[in-house]
N, C-alpha and C positions, 0 to 999 in steps of 0.2 A: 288627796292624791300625792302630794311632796310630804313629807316630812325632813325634819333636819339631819343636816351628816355635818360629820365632824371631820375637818379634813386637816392635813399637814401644810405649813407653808413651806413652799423650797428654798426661804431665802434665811429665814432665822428657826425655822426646826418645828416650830411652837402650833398647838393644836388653837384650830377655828372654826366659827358654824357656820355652814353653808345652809343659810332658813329655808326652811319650804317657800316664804314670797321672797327669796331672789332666785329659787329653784325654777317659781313661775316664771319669773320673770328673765330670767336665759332662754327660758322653752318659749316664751312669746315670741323675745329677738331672736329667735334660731340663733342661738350661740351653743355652738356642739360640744366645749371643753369645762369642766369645770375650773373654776379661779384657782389658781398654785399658790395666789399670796396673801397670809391676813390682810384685813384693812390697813395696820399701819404700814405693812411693806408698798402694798401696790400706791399707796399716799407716798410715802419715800422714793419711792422710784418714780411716780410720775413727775415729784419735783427736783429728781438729780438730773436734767438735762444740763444742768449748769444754776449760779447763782438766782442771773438774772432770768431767768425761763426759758431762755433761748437756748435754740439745737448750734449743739458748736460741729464749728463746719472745718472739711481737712481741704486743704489746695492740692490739685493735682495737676499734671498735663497727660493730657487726652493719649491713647495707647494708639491710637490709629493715625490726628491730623496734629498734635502734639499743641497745642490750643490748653490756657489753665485754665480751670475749673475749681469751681467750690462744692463740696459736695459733703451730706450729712451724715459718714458713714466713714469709719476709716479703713481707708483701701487694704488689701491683703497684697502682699507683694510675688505673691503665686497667681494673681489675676489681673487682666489687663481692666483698665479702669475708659469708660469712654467720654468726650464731652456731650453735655445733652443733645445737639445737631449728630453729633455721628451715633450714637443712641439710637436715637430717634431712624434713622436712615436703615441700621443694623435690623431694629425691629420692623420697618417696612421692607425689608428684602432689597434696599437698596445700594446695599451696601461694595458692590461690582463685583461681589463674589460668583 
């Protein structure tokens, strides 16, 4: 039913095979994309979170009750940034708007 494809990775240019059993085995786990990165990129990328494994974290203060926060993602300064209680509140409609 699979057979192999040769695909492009998008981080270093360089061609890879995408085997018929890991073709299966996307179609098992309903995984709708194929992989964009050889083995050794997605292996590199899943260990640049930082030295030690750990997701580094940016502090901020909350856009709404002004409260800092740590948070896994660095903020864009084109968007307001929430703490997780006014979040949380925003996403329930609570937010007394």
């Amino acid at each position: 039913m699979f057979t192999d494809k040769t695909l492009t990775c998008k981080d270093c240019g360089k061609d890879f095979v995408f085997t018929a059993g890991e073709q299966e085995f996307f179609e098992q786990h309903s995984f709708l994309n194929e992989p964009q990165r050889c083995h050794s990129c997605r292996k590199r990328r899943k260990n640049s979170t930082s030295e030690t494994g750990s997701v580094v974290l940016y502090e901020v203060v909350c856009s709404k009750c002004g409260e800092v926060e740590k948070i896994p993602f660095e903020p864009r300064h084109d968007r307001p940034v929430f703490c997780s209680s006014c979040y949380k509140k925003i996403k329930e409609g609570k937010d007394g708007k």
